[in-house]
PAVEX-47414 format. One line per 8 residues: number of its first residue (from 1); their letters; for each residue x, y, z of N, C-alpha, C, O. Coordinates in steps of 0.001 Angstrom, whole numbers. Atoms other than C-alpha are relative to their C-alpha. Example, Ala and Ser with C-alpha at 12.3 -4.5 7.8 and 13.67 -1.06 7.14 Angstrom:
1 = AS = 890,-1190,0,12300,-4500,7800,900,1200,0,1936,1181,665 | -820,-1190,-60,13670,-1060,7140,-770,1090,730,-261,2198,899 $
//
This chain:
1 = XXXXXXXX = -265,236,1435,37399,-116738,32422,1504,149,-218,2247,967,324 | -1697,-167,460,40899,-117324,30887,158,1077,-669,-750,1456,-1408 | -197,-681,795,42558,-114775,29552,306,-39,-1295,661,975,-1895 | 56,782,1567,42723,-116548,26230,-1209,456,-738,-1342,1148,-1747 | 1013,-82,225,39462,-116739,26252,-451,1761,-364,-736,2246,-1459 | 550,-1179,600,38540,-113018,26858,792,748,-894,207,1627,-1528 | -515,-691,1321,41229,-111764,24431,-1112,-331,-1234,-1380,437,-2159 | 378,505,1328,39083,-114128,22127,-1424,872,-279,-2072,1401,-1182 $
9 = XXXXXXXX = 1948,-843,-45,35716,-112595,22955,383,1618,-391,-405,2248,-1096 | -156,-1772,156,37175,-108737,22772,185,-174,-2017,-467,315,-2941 | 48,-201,1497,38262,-109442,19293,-1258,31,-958,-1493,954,-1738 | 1194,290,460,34780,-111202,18091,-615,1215,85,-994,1731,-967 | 743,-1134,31,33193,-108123,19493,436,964,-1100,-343,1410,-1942 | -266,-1434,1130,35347,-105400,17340,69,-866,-1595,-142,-218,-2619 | 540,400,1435,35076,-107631,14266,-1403,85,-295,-1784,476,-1399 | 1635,-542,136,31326,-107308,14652,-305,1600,46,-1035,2252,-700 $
17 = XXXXXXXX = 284,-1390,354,31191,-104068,14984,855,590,-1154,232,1190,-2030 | -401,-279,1562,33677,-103285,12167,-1025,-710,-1289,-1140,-336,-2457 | 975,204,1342,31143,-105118,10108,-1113,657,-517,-1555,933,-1632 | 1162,-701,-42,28420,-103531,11296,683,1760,-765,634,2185,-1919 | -961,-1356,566,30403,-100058,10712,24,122,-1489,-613,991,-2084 | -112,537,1008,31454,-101556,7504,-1467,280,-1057,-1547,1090,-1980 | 1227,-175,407,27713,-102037,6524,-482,1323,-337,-732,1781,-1452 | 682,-964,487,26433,-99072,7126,1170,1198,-492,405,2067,-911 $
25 = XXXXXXXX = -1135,-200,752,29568,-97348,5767,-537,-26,-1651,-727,915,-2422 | 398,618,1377,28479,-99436,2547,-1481,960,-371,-1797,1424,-1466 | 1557,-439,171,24804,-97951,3126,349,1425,-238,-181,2226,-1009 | 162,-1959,570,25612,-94470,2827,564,177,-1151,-91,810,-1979 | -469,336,1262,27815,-95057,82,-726,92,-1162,-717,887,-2102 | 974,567,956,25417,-96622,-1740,-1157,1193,-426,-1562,1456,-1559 | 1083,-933,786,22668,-93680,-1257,705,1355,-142,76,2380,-403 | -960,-1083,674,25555,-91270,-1908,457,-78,-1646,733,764,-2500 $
33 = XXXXXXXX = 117,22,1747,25832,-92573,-5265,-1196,217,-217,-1470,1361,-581 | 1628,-212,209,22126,-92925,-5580,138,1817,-417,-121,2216,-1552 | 687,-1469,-199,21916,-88922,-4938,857,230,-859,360,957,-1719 | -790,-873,992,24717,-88089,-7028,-128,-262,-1445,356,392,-2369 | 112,658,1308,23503,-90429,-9843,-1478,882,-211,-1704,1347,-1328 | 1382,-589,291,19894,-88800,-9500,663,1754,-272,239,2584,-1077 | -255,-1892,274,21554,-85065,-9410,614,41,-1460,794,1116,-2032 | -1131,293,1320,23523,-86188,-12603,-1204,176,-831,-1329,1311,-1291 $
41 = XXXXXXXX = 1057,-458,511,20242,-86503,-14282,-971,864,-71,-1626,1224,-1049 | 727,-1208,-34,18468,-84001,-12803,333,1188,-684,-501,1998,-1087 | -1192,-1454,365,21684,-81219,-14031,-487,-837,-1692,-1165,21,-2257 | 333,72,1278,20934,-83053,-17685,-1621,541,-312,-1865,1573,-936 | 1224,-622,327,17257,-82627,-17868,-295,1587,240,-1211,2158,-352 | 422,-1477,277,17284,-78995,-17106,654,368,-826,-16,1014,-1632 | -1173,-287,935,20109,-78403,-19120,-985,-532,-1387,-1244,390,-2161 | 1073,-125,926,17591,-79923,-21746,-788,845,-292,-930,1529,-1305 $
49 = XXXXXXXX = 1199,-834,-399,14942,-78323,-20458,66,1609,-709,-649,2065,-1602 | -509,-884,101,16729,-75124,-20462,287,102,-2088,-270,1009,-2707 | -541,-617,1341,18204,-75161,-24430,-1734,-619,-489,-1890,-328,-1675 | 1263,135,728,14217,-76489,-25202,-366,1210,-345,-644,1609,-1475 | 915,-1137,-322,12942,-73304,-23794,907,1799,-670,531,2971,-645 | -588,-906,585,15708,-71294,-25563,-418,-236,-1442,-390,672,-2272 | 510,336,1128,14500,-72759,-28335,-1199,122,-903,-1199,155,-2134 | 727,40,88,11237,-72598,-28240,-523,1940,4,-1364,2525,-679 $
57 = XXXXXXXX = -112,-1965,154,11590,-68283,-27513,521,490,-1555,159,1460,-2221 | -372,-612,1319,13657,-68442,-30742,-1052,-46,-1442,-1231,634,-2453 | 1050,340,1193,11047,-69999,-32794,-1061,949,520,-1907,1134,-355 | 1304,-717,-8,8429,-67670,-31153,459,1335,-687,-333,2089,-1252 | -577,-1563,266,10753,-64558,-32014,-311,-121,-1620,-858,747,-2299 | -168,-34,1811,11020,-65740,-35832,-1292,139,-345,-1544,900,-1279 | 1195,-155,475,7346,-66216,-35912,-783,1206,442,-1849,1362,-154 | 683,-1452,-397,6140,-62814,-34299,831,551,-1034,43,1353,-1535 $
65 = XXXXXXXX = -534,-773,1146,8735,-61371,-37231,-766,-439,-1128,-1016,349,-2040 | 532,-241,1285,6993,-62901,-39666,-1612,485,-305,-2265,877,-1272 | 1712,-686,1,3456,-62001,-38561,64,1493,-349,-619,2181,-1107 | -436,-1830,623,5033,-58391,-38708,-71,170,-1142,-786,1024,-1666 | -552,-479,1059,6406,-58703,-41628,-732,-474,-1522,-307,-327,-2668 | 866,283,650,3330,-60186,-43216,-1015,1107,4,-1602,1307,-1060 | 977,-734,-607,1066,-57652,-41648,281,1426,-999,-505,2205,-1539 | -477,-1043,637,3687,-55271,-43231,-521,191,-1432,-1196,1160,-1778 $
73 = XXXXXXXX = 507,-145,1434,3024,-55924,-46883,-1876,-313,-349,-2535,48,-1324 | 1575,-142,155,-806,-56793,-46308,-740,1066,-66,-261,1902,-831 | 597,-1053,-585,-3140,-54359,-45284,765,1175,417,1026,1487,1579 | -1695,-1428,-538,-343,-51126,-45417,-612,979,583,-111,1577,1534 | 913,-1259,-772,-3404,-48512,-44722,-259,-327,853,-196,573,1690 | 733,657,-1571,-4723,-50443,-41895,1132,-257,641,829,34,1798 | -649,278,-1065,-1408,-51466,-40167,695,1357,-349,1570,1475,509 | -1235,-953,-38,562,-48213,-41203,-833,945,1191,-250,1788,1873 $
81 = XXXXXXXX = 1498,-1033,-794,-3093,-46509,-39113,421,-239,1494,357,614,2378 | 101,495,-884,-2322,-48565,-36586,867,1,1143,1523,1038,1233 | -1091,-613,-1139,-109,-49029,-33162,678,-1462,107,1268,-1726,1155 | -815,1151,-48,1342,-52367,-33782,1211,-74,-604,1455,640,-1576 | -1547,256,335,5076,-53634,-34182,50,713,-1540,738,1722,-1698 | -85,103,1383,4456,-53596,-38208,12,1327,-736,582,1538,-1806 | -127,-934,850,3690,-50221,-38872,976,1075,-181,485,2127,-590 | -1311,-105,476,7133,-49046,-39341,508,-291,-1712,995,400,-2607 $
89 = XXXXXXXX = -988,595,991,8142,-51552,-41863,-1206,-212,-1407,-757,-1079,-2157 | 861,164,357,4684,-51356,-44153,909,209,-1393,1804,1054,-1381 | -299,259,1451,5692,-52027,-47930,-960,558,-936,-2018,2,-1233 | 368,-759,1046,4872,-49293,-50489,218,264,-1404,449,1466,-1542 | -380,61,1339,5493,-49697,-54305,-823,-660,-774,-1842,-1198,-340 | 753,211,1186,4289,-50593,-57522,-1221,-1365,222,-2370,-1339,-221 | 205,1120,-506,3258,-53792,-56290,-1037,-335,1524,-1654,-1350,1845 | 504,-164,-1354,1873,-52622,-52715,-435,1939,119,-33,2860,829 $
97 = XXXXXXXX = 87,-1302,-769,234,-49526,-53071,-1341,227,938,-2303,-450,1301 | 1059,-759,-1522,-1740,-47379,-50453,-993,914,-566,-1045,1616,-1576 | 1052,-752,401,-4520,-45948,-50471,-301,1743,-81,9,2651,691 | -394,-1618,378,-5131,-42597,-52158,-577,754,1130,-103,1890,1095 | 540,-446,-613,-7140,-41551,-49339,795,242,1259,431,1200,1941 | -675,-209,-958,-4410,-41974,-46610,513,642,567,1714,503,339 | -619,-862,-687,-3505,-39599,-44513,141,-448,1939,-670,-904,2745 | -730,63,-790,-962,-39619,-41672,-1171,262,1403,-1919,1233,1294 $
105 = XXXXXXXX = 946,-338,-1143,-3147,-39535,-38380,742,1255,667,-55,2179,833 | -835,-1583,-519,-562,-36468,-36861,1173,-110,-642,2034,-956,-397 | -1516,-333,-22,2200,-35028,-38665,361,1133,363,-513,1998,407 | -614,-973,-603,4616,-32552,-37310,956,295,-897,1678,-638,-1250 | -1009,-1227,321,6750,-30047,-38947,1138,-375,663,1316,-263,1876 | -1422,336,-611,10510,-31453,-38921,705,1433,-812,1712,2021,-419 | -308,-1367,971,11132,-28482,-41282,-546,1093,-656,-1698,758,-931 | 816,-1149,-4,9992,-25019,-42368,-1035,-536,-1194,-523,-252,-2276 $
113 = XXXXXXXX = 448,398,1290,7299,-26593,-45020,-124,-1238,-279,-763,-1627,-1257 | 74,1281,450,7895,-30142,-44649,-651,-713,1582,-311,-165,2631 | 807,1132,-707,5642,-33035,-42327,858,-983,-220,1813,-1169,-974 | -459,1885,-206,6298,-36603,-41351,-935,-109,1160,-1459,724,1900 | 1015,1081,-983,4309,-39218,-39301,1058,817,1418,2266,980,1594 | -456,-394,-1443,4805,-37731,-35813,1004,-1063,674,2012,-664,1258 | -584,1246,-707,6054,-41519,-34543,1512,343,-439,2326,323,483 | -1092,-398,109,9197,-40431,-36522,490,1062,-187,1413,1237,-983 $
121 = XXXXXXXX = -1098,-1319,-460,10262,-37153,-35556,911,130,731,1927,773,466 | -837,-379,-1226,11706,-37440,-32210,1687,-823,-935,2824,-466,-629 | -1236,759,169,14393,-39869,-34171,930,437,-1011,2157,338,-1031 | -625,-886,652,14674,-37748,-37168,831,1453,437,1900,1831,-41 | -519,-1176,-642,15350,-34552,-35227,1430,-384,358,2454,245,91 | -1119,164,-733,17764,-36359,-33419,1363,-224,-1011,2507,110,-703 | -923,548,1011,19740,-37624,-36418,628,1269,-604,1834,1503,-693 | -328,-1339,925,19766,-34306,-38311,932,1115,1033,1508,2156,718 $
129 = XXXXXXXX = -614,-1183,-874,21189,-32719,-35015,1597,-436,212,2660,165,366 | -1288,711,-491,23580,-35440,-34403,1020,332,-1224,2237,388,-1043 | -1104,292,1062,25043,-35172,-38044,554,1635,-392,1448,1875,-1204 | -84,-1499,-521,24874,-30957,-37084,1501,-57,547,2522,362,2 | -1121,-207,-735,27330,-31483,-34497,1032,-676,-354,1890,-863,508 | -846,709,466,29378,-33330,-36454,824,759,-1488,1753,330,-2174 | -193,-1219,782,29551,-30018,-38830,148,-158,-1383,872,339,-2245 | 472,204,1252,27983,-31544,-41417,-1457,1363,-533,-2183,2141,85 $
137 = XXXXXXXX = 1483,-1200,340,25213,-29273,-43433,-767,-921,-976,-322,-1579,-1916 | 1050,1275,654,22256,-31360,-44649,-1225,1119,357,-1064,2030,1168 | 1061,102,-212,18455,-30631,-44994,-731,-499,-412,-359,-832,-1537 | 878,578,189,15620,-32134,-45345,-670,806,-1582,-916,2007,-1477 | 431,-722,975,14303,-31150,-49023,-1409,-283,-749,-2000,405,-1581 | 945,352,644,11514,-33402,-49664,-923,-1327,1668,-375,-2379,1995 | 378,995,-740,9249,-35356,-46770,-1601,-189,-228,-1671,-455,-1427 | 821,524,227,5402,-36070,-46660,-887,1055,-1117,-1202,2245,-1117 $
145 = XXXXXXXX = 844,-893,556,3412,-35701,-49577,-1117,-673,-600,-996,-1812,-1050 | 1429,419,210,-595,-35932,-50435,-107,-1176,-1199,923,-1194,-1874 | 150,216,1190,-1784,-38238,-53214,-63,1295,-1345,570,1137,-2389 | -216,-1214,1212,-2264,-34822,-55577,1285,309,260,2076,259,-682 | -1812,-1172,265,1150,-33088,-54704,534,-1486,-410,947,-819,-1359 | -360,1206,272,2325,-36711,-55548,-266,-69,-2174,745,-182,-2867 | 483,-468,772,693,-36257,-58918,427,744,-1018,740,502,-2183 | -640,-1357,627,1687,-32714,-59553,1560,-522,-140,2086,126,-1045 $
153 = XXXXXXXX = -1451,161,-682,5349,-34064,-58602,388,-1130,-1343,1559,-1272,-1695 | -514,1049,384,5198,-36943,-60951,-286,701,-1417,642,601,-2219 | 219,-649,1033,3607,-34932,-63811,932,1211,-500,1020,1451,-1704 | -788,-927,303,6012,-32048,-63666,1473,-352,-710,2170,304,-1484 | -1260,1012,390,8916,-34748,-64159,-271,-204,-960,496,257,-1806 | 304,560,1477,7386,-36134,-67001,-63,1015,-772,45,534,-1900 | 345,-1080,725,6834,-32556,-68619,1112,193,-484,1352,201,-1691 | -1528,-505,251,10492,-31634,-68218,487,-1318,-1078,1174,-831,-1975 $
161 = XXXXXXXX = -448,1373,814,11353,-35041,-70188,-446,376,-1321,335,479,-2267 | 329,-480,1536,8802,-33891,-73162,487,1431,-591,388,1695,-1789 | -778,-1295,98,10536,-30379,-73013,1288,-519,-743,1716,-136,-1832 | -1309,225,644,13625,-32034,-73603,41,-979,-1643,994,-1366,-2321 | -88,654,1461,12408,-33789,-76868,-350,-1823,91,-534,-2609,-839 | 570,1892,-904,11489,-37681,-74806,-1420,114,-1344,-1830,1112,-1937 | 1080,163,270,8595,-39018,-76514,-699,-563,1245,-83,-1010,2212 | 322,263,-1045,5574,-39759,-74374,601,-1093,988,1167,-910,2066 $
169 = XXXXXXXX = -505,1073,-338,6367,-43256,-73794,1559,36,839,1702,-592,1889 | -943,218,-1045,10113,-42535,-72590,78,1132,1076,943,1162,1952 | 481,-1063,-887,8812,-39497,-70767,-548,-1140,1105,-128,-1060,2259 | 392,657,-1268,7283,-41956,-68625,484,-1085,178,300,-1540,1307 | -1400,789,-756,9772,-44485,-68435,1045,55,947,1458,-600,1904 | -1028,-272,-1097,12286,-42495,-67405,-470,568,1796,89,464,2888 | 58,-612,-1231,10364,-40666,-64891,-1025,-1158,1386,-1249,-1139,2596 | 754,1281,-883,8347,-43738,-63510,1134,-719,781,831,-1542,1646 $
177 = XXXXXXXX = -807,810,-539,12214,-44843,-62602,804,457,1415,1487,-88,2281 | -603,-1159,-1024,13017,-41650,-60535,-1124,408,1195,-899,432,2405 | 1180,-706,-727,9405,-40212,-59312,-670,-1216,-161,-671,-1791,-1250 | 944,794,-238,6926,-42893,-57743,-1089,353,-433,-1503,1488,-196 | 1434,-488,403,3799,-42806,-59200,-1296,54,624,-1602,-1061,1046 | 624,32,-652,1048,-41952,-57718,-746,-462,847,-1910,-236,517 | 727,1089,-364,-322,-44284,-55148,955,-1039,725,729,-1869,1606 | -603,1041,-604,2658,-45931,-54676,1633,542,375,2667,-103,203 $
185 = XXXXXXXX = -1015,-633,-651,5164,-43357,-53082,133,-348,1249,-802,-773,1929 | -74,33,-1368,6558,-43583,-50054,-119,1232,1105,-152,1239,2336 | -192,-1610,-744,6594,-39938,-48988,-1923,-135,546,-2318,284,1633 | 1119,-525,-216,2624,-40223,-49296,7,-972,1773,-794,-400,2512 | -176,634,-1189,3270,-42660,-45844,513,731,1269,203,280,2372 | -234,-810,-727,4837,-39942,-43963,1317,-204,987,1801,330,1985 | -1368,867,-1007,7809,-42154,-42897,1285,274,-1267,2386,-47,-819 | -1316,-387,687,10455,-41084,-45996,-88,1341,234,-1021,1995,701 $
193 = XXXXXXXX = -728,-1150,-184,12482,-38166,-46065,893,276,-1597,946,-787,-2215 | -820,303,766,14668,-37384,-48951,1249,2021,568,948,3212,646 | -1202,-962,-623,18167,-35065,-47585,1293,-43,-819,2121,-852,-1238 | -1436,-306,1121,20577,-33287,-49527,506,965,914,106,1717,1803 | -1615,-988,-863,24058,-31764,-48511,-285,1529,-236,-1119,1626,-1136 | 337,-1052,559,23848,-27871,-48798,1390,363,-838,1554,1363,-1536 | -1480,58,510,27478,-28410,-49950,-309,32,-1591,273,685,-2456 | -96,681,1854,26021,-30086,-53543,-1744,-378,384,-2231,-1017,1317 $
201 = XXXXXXXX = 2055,-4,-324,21760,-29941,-53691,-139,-321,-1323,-939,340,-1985 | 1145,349,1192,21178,-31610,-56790,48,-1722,357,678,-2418,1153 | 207,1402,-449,19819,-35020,-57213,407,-937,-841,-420,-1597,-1470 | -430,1217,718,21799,-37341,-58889,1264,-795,935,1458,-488,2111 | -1111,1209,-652,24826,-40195,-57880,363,986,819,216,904,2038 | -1661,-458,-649,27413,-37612,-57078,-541,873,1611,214,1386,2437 | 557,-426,-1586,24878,-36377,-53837,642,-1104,823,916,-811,1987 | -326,1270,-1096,26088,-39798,-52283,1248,125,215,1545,-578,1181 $
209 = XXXXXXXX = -1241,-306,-156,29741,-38654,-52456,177,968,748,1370,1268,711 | -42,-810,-763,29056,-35838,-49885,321,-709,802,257,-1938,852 | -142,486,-1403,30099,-35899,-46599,-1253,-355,473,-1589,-1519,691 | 1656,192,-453,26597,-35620,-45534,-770,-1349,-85,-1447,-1947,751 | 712,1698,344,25475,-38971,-47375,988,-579,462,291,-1285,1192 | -1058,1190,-169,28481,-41058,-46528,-546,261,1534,-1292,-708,1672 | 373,156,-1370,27518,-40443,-42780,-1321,-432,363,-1591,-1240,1252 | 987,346,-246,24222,-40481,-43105,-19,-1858,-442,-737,-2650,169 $
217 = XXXXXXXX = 364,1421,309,24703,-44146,-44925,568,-667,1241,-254,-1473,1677 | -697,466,-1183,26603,-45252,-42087,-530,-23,1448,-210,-797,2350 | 476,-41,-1785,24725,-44225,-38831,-1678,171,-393,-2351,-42,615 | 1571,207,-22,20853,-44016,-40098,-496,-744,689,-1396,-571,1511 | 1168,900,-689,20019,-47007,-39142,285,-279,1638,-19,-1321,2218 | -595,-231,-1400,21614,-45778,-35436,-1567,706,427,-1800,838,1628 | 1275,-608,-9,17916,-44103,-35828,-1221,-59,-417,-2237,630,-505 | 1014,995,1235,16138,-46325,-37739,-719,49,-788,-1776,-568,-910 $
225 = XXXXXXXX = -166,-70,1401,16339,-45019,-40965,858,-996,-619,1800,-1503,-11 | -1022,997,1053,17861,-47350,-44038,-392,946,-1574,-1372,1557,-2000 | 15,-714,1471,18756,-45987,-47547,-1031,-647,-375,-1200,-1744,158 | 1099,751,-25,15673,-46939,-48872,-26,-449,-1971,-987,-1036,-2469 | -80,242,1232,16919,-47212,-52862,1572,184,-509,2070,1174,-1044 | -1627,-9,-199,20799,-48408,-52803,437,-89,-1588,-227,-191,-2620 | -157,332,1548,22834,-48743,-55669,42,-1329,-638,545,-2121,159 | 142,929,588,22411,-51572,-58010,-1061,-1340,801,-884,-2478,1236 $
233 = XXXXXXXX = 817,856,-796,19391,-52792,-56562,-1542,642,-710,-2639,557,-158 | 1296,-708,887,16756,-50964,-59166,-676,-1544,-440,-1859,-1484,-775 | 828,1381,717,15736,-54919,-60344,-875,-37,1384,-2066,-150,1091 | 746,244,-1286,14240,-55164,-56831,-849,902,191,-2034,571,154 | 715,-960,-629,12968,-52158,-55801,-1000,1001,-1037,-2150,1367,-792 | 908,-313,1143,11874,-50539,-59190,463,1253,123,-310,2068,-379 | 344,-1474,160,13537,-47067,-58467,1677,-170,-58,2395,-1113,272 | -1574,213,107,17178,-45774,-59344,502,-91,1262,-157,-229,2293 $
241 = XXXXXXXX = -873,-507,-1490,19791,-45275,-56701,-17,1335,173,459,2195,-569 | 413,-1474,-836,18733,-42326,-54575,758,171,1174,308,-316,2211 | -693,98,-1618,21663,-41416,-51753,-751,1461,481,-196,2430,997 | 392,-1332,-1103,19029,-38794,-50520,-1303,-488,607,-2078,156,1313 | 1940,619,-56,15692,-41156,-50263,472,-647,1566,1264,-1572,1745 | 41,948,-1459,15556,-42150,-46432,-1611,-147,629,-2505,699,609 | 1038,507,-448,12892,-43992,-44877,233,-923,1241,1222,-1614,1483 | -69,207,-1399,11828,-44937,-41370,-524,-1104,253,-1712,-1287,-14 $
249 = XXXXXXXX = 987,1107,9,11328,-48425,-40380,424,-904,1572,269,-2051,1991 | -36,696,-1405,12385,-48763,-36900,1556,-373,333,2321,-496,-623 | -1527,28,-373,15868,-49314,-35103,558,-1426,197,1724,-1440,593 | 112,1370,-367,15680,-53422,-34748,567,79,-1480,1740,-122,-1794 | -216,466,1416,15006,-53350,-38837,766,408,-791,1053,-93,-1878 | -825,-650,950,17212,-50826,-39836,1568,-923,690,2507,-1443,86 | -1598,1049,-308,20232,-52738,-38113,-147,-1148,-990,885,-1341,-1632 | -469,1409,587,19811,-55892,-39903,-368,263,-1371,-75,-503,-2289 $
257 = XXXXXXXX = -244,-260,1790,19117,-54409,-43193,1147,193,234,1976,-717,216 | -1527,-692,-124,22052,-52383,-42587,1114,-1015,-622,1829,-1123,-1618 | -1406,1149,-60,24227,-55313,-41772,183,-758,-1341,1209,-913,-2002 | -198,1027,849,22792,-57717,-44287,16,231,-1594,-84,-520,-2564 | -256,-969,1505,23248,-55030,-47196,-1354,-297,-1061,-1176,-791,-2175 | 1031,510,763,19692,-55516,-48577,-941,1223,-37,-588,2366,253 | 968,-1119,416,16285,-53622,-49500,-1071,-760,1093,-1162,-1874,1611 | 1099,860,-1015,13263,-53786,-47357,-1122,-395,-1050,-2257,-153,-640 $
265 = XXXXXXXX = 721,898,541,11489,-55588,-50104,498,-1331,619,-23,-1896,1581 | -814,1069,-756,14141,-58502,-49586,-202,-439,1266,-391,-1632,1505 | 629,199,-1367,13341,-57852,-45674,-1066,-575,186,-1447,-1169,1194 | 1675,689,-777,10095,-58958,-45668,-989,-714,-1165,-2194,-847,-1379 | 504,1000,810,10371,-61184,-48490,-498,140,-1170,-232,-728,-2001 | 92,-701,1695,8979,-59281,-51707,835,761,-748,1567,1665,-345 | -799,-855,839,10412,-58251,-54907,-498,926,-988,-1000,89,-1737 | 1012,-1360,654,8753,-55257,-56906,-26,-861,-1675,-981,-872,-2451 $
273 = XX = -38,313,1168,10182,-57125,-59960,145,-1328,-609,1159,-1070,-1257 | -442,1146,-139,10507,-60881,-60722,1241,-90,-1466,1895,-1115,-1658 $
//
């Protein structure tokens, strides 16, 4: 063969194989996009997937709050009896009262003379110790009480009113605005408290100007207590402003009252007064 010739043939060969090369070159290419075009969609659909299922937890969270917080103002003797989320936040007033027959399934002695629902001691103790070492002086002056001492409590108020010259009628105005009436206290629940400074022990505004209350308004719901009758919030709740009335409704609910500066009527959607 000429050497013309086989120069000509060596070339033909490496152009064929550069094609071939070429080809499959092209072929991997090709299912290298493929895979990176399928991973492209795959990284979107979970990424869907993913904010569905965040989505779908948030809507379950809102709706287990409101089963609570339905459960709360329904049936208050039966879920306050009970061991579910709700009975914390159970809604007691004019509007929602409890039954005269209710009594606390165990209370314990947080003070020489005074009860509460056992579920909130360990948190009260802790609060009253914490605001101790902080060399504050506070006690507890008023916590669970029967339908009768409830009664006696609301009748003795009203007496002092006709002492002072009240006629019936604003005898029980005024004191229907201070003392819950029977049936529809919160103390008879075993979850309020009411705590005065030993600094200043009477019960009007200027208790909330203690050291004692200004701390306690501030870190309660670190224990999940919330003021439970703030100021300028009597159209709602139906009772004056009390900076000594605390009530226990859990450490989740007392944060976002807290935050969102409200009443736990508002919380869970009722207003005592329209």
């Amino acid at each position: 063969m000429k050497l013309a010739e086989i120069i000509k043939a060596h070339l033909a060969q490496r152009h064929t194989a550069s094609l071939v090369a070429g080809g499959v070159a092209g072929a991997a290419a090709g299912v290298l996009i493929t895979l990176l075009a399928c991973h492209g969609v795959m990284e979107k659909k979970e990424a869907a997937y993913s904010e569905r299922t965040e989505e779908l937890t948030e809507e379950n969270e809102l709706l287990q709050k409101e089963i609570i917080r339905h459960n709360a103002v329904e049936n208050s003797t039966e879920t306050l009896a009970g061991d579910t989320d709700a009975w914390p936040l159970i809604l007691v007033n004019e509007e929602h009262p409890l039954d005269a027959a209710y009594v606390p399934e165990k209370l314990t002695e947080i003070s020489a003379g005074y009860l509460v629902d056992d579920r909130i001691s360990a948190d009260l103790r802790q609060m009253m110790q914490d605001g101790a070492a902080q060399g504050l002086e506070m006690y507890v002056t008023s916590a669970y009480r029967s339908y009768d001492e409830q009664i006696e409590t609301f009748n003795a108020s009203m007496q002092n009113r006709l002492t002072q010259g009240m006629t019936p009628l604003q005898a029980y105005q005024e004191t229907s605005m201070q003392v819950a009436l029977p049936g529809t206290s919160e103390h008879a629940t075993g979850l309020a408290v009411d705590i005065i400074s030993t600094r200043y022990e009477a019960l009007d505004e200027r208790q909330g100007d203690t050291a004692e209350q200004q701390w306690l308004m501030a870190h309660c719901h670190e224990y999940g207590f919330i003021l439970r009758y703030p100021p300028e919030k009597s159209d709602i709740t139906g009772i004056i402003y009390e900076p000594w009335h605390y009530r226990y409704v859990g450490k989740d609910a007392a944060k976002e009252i807290t935050e969102q500066g409200i009443t736990l009527e508002e919380y869970l959607g009722e207003s005592q007064i329209d």
